[in-house]
C-alpha positions as CSV (number, residue, x, y, z in Angstrom):
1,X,0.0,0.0,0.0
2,X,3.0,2.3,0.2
3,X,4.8,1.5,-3.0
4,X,4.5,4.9,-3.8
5,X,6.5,6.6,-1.2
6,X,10.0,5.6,-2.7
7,X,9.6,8.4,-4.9
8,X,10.6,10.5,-2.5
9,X,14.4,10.5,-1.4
10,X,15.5,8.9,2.2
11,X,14.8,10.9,5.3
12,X,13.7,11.1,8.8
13,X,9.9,10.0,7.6
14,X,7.2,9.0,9.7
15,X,4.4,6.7,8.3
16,X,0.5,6.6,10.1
17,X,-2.0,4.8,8.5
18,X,-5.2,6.7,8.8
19,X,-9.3,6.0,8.6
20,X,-10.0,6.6,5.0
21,X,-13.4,8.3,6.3
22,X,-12.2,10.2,10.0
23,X,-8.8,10.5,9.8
24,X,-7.9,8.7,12.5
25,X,-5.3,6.3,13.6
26,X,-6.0,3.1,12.2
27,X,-4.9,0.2,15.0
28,X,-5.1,-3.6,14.3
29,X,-8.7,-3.5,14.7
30,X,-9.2,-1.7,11.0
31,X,-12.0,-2.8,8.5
32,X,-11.7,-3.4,5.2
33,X,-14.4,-1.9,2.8
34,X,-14.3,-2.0,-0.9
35,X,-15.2,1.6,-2.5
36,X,-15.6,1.8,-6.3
37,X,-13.8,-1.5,-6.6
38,X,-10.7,-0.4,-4.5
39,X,-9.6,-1.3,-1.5
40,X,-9.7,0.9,1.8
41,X,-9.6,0.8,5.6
42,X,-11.8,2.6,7.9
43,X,-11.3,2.4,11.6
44,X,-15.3,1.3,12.4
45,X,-18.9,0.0,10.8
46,X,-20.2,3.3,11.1
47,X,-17.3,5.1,9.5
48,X,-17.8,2.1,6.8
49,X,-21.3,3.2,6.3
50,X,-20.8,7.2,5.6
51,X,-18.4,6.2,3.4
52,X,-20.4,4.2,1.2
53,X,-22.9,6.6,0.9
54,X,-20.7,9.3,0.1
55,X,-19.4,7.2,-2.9
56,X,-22.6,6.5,-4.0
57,X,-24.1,10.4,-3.8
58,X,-21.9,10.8,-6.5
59,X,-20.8,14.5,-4.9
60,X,-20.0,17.3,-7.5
61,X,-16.2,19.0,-7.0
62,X,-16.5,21.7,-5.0
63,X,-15.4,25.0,-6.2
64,X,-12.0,26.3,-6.7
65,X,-10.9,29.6,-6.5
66,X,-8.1,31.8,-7.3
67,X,-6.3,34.0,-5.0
68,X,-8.5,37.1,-6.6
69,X,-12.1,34.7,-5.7
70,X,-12.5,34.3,-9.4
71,X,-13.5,30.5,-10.2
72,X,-10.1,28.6,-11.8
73,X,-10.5,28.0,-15.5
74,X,-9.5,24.4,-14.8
75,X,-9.2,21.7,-12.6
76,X,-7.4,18.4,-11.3
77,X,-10.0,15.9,-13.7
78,X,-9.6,16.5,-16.7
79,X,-5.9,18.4,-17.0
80,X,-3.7,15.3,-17.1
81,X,-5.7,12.7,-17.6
82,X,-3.3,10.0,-19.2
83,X,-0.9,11.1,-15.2
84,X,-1.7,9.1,-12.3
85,X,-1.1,11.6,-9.3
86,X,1.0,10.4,-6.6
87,X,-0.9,9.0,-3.9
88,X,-4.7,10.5,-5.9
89,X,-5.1,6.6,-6.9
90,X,-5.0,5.4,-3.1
91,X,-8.9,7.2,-2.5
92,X,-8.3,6.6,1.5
93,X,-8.3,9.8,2.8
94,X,-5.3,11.1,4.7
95,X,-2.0,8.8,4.0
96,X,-0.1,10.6,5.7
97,X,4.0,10.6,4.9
98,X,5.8,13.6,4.6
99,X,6.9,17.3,4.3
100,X,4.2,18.9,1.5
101,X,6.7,19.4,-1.6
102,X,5.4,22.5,-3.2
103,X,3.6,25.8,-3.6
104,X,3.5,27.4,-6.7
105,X,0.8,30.0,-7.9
106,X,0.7,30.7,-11.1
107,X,0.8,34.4,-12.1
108,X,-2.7,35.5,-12.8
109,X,-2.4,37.7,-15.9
110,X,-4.0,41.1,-15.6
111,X,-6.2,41.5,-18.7
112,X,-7.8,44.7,-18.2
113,X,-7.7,45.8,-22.0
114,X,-11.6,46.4,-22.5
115,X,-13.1,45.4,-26.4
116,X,-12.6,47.1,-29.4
117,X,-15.2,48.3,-31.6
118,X,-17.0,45.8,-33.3
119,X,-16.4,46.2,-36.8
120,X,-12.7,47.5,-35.8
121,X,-11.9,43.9,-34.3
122,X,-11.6,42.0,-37.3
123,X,-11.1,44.6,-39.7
124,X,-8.1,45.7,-38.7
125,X,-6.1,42.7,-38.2
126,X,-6.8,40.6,-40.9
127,X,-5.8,42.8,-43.4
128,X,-2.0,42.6,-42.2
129,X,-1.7,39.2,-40.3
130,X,2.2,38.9,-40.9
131,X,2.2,42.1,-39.0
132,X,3.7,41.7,-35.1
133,X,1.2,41.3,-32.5
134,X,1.1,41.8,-28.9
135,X,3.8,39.3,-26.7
136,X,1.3,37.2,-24.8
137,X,2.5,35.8,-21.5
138,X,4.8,33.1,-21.7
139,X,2.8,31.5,-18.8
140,X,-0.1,31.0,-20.1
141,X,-2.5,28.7,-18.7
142,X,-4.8,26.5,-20.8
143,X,-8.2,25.8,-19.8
144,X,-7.4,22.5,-19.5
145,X,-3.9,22.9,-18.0
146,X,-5.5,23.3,-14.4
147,X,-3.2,22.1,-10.9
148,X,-1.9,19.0,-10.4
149,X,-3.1,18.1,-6.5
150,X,-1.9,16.2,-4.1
151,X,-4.2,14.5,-1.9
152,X,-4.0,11.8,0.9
153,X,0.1,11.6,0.6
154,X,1.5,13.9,3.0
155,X,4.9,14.3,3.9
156,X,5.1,15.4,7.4
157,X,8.5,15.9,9.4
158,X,7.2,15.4,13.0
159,X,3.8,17.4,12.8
160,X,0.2,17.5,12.0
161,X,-0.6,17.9,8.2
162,X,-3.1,19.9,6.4
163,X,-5.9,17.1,5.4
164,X,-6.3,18.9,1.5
165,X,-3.5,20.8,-0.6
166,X,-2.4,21.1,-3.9
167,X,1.0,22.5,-5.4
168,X,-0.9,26.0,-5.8
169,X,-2.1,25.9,-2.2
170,X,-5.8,25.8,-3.3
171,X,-7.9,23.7,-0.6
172,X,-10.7,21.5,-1.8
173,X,-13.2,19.1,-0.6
174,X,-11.8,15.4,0.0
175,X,-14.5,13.1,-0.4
176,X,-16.5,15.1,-3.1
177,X,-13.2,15.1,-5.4
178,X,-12.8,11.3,-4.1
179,X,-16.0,10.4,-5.5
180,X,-16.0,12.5,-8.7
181,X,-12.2,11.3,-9.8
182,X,-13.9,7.8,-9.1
183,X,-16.8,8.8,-11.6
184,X,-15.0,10.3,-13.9
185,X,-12.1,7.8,-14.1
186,X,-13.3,6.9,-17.8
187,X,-11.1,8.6,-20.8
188,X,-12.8,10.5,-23.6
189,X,-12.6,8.5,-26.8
190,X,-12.3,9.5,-30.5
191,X,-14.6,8.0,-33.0
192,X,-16.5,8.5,-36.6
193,X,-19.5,7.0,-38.3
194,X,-20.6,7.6,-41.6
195,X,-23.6,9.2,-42.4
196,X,-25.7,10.0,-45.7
197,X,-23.5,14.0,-44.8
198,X,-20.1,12.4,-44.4
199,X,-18.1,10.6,-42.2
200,X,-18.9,12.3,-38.7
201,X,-16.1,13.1,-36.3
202,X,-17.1,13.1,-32.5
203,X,-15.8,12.4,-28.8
204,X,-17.7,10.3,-26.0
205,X,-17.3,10.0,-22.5
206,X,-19.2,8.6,-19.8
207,X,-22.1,6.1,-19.9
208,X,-25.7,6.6,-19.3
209,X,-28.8,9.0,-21.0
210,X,-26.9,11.0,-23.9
211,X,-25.5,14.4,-23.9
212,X,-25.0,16.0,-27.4
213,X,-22.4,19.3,-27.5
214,X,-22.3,21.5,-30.4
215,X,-20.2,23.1,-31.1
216,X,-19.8,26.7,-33.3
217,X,-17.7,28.1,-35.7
218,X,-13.9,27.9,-36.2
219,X,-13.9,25.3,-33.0
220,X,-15.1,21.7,-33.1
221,X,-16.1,19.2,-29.9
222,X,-12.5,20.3,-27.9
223,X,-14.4,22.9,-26.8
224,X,-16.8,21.1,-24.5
225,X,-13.7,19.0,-22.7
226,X,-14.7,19.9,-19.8
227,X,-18.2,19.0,-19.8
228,X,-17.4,15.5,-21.0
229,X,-14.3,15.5,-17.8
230,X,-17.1,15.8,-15.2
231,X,-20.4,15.7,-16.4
232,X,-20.0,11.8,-17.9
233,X,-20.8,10.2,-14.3
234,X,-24.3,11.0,-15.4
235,X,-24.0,11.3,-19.0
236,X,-23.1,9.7,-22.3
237,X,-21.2,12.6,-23.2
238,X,-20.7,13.6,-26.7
239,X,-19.4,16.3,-28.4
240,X,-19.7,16.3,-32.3
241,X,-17.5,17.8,-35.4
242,X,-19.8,19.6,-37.5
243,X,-19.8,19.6,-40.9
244,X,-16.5,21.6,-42.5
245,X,-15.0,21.4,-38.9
246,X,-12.8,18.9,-36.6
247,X,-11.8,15.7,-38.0
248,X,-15.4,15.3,-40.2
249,X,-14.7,14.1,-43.7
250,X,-17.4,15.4,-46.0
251,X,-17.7,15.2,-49.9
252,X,-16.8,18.7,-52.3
253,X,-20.4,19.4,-52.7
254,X,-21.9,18.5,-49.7
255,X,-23.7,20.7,-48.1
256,X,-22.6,22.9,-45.2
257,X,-25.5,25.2,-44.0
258,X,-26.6,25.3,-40.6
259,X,-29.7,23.5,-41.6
260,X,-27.8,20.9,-43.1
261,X,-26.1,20.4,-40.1
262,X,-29.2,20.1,-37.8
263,X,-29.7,17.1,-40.4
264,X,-26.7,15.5,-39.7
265,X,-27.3,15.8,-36.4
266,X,-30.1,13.7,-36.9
267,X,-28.5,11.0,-39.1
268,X,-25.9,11.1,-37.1
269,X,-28.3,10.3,-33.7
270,X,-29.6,7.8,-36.5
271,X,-26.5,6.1,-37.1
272,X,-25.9,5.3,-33.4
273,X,-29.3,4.4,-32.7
274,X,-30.0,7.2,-30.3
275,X,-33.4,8.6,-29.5
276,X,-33.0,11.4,-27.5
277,X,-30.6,13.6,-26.5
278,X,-29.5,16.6,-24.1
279,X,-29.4,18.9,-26.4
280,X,-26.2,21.4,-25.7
281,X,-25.2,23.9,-28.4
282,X,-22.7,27.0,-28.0
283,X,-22.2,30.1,-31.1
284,X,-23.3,29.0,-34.4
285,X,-24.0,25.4,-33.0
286,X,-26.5,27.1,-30.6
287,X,-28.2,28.3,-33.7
288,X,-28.1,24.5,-35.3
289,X,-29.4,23.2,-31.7
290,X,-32.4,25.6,-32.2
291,X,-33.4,24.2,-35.9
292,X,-32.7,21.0,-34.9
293,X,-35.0,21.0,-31.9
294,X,-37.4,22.9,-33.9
295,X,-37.1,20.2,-36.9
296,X,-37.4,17.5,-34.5
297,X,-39.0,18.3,-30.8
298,X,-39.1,14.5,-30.1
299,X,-35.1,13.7,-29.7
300,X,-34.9,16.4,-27.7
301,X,-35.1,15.6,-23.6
302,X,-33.7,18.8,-23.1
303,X,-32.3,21.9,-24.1
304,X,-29.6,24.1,-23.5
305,X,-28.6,27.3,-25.0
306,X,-25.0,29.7,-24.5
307,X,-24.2,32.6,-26.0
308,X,-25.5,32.1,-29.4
309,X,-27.6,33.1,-33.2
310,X,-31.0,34.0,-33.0
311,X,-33.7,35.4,-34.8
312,X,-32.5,37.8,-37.4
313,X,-29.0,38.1,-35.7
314,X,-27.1,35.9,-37.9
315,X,-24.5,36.7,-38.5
316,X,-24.0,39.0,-35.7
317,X,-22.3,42.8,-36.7
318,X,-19.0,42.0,-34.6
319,X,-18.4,38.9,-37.2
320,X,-19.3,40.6,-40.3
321,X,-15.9,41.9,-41.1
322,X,-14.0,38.0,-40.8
323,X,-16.6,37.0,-43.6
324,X,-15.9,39.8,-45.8
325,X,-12.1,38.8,-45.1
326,X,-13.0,35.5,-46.3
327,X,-15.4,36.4,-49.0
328,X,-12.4,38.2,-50.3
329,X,-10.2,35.8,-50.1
330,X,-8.3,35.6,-47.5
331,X,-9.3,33.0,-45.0
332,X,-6.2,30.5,-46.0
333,X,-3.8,33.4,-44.7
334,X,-5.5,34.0,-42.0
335,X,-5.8,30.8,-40.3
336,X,-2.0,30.2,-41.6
337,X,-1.1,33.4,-39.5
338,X,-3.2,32.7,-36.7
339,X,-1.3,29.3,-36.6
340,X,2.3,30.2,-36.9
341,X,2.1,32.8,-34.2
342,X,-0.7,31.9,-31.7
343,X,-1.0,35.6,-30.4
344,X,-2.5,36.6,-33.3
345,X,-5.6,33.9,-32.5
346,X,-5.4,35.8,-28.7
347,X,-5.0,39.4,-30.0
348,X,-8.0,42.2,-29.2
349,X,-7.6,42.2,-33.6
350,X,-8.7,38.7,-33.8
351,X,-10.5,35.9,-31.1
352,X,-9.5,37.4,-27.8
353,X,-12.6,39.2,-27.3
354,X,-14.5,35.9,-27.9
355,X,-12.6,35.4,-24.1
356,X,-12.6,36.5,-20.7
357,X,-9.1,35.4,-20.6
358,X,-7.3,34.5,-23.8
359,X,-3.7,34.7,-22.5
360,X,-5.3,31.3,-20.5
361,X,-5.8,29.3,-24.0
362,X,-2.4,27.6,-24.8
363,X,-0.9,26.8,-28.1
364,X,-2.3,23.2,-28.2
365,X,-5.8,24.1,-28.1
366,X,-5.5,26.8,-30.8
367,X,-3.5,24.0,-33.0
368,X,-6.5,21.8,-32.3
369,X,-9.2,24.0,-33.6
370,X,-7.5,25.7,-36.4
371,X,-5.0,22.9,-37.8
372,X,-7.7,20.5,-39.6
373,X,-9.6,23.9,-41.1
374,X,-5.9,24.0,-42.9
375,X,-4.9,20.1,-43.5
376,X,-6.5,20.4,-47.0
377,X,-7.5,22.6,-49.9
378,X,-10.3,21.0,-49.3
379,X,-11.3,21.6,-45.5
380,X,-10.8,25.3,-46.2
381,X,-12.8,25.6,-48.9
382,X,-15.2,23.7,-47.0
383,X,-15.0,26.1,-44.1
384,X,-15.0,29.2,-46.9
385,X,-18.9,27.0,-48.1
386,X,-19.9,27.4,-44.4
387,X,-19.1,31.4,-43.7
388,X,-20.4,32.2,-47.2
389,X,-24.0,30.2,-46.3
390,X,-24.5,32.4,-43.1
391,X,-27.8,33.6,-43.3
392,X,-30.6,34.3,-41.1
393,X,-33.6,32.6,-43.2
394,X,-32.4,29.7,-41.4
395,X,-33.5,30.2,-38.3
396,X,-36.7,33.0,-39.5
397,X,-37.9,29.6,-41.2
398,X,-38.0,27.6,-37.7
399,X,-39.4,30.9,-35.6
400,X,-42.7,29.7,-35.3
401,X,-42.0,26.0,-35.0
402,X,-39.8,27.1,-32.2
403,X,-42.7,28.8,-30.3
404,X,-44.1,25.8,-29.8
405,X,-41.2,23.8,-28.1
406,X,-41.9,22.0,-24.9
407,X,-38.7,20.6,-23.9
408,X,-37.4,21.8,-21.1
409,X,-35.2,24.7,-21.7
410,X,-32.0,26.4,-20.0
411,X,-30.7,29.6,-21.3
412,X,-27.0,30.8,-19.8
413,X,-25.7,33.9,-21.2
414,X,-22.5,35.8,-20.9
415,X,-23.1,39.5,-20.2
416,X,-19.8,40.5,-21.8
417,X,-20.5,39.1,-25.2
418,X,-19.6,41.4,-28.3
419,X,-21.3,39.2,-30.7
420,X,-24.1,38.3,-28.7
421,X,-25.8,40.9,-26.9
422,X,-27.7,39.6,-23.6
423,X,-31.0,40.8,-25.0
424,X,-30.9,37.8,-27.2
425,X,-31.1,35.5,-23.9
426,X,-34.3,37.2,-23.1
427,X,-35.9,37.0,-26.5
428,X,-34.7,33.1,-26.3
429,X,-36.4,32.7,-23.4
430,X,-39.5,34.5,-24.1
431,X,-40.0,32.7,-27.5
432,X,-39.3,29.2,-26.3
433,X,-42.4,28.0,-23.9
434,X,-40.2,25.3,-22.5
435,X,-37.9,27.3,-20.7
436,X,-37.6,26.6,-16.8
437,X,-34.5,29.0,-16.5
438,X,-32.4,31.9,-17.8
439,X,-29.3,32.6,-16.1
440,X,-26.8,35.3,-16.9
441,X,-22.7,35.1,-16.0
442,X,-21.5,38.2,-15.1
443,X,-18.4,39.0,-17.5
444,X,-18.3,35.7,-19.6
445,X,-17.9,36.2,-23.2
446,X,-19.5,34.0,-26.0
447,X,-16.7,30.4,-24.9
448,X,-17.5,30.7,-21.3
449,X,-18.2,26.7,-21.8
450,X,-14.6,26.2,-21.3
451,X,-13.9,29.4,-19.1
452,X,-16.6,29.4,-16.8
453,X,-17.1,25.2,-16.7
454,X,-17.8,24.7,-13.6
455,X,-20.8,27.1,-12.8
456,X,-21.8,25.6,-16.3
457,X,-21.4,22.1,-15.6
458,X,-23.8,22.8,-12.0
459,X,-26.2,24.5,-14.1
460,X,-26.3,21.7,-16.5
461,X,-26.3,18.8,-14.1
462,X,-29.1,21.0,-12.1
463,X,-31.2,21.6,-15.4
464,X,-30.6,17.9,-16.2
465,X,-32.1,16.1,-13.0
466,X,-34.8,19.0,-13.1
467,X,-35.9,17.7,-16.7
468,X,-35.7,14.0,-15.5
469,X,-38.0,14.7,-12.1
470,X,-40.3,16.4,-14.7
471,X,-40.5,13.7,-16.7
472,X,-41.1,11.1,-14.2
């Protein structure tokens, strides 16, 4: 049980054996109890008992903040997934062994440059993308980078430890992120199925009722990572490629419209023999989520709605000026700028605004949303097919189809959106008779899904267990 401690080098170390529940000394009277199929010793029945029940409550992580209060952009689940943590695997409480090896806190950058003007964003900037940009912190912290913790192995030198720390000196809930790493301990996995539209990218994660995440322009299913990390303990989690995004293979002339991506959606749901969905849809793929459930109301359970298209604001002003870039031509040196320096994806000129914080997004993630628009001729032009079919007669033609929409509805809205003004959470919510709740995030900007994830991912699982008490 204590393989794991020659990591550390020799030293004056003192080993206790605690209660995997209390904390307490464990003596030769310990129990045995078997928790998600692991091993671990309590010090009595009743401390046996509250154990099990905790594992089986399935507990949502409890919040983590920064040193400012804000909520971190990441956390322990989903940021090295492939790493076992020293000591994480053991889920018995307090091991304790040890002097605590680090504390580091990552510098917070200070982003207090406020938007441009709307039509100044884009305009600007792509005209002269070889041009230097603003340095962007050499530190920057991905979304889903988050700390690595170190729970239940303690190093303590002849003194009482601290029950919960990680290397950022953040304190957390034990059992809650005891039970959710147990939950989550599935991987995400990468899979494709063909379809009458092409052969359909997506990720799953997690087992039960189906989740479906869709995703908007320029981005494909990386953006909802963190809602398949920790919400697939009650959720078959997937997050599709639309068509002319991600890793989807689609023919020359198929077609790329938003409406004929609500249809794939349902071939797709078709393909895997799936009747109803979640329904979860972010920018442009909000708009898709609203002509699919329009299209067809009975595969949706539920619905949710982010920042997003709506009524005759499509394409929103602030995005005008990128498709008259592209129109004009200019869409392969664009993304082939954005991709050789990453700052110019961050910059105020380009996608920073779509962020709260987009010194936070690292180079991987930018590589993994812009790098298969560029892989081909092909896949650009396709991406050029989808700008240039932006229109709003696509969702005009579903209004009144969506008036009439039952499925229960949650609308979240960033109040700092450029491209998406909160009024348009309002009119959502007013227009759809199945909404049970509109909430607004103070701040967030249009990819608060992987900013903000975890007030998300508890309005989500809320909204979700709402719909399925409803239902019963």
């Amino acid at each position: 049980m204590f393989k794991q401690i020659n990591i550390f080098k020799e030293g004056n170390f003192m080993v206790v054996e605690t209660c995997a529940a209390c904390d307490c000394d464990l003596d030769g009277n310990s129990i045995k109890v078997n928790i998600g199929g692991k091993a671990v010793e309590v010090c009595c029945d009743e401390c046996a008992r509250k154990l099990k029940e905790a594992h089986a409550s399935a507990a949502a992580p409890s919040e983590v903040r920064d040193i400012d209060g804000d909520k971190m952009a990441a956390s322990v689940h989903d940021e090295q997934p492939q790493i076992t943590r020293p000591g994480a695997a053991l889920l018995t409480g307090a091991m304790v062994i040890g002097f605590y090896l680090s504390a580091m806190t990552p510098a917070r950058a200070d982003t207090n440059a406020r938007v441009m003007a709307s039509n100044q964003m884009f305009g600007q900037t792509f005209g002269q993308m070889s041009g230097q940009s603003p340095d962007v912190s050499a530190v920057a912290k991905d979304f889903d980078s988050g700390h690595l913790f170190l729970r239940d192995l303690l190093i303590i030198p002849g003194f009482q430890g601290f029950k919960e720390k990680n290397i950022s000196g953040r304190i957390t809930d034990s059992m809650a992120d005891k039970t959710h790493t147990e939950d989550a301990k599935s991987s995400p996995i990468r899979r494709s199925v063909q379809t009458a539209s092409g052969r359909i990218s997506y990720t799953e994660q997690g087992a039960g009722p189906v989740a479906l995440f869709v995703h908007g322009v320029l981005l494909n299913g990386h953006l909802w990572r963190h809602q398949l990390a920790h919400l697939s303990d009650i959720r078959r989690c997937i997050a599709v490629d639309l068509l002319a995004h991600g890793d989807t293979e689609i023919a020359p002339d198929q077609d790329v419209s938003v409406t004929a991506n609500a249809n794939m959606l349902k071939e797709f749901l078709d393909a895997l023999k799936i009747e109803q969905v979640d329904l979860v849809g972010n920018d442009s793929g909000g708009g898709i989520a609203q002509i699919f459930a329009a299209s067809y109301p009975e595969r949706v359970r539920s619905l949710t709605l982010t920042d997003c298209d709506a009524h005759d604001n499509w394409p929103p002003e602030s995005f005008k000026p990128f498709l008259a870039m592209a129109a004009a031509g200019g869409l392969r040196g664009t993304l082939d700028a954005m991709l050789s320096d990453k700052s110019i994806y961050r910059s105020p000129q380009a996608l920073g605004p779509a962020y709260e914080h987009p010194e936070r997004l690292t180079d991987d993630s930018i590589e993994k949303y812009l790098r298969p628009l560029v892989s081909s001729e092909q896949r650009t032009r396709d991406l050029q097919r989808f700008l240039a079919a932006f229109d709003n007669k696509h969702t005009l033609a579903v209004e009144e189809r969506l008036k009439t929409l039952k499925a229960p509805t949650l609308i979240v809205w960033g109040t700092d959106d450029v491209y998406f003004d909160v009024k348009w959470s309002r009119w959502l919510a007013d227009t759809i008779p199945g909404t049970r709740r509109r909430v607004e995030f103070k701040g967030a900007r249009i990819f608060f899904p992987e900013e903000r994830w975890e007030e998300f991912n508890k309005e989500l699982r809320a909204h979700w267990q709402a719909a399925q008490r409803e239902a019963r």
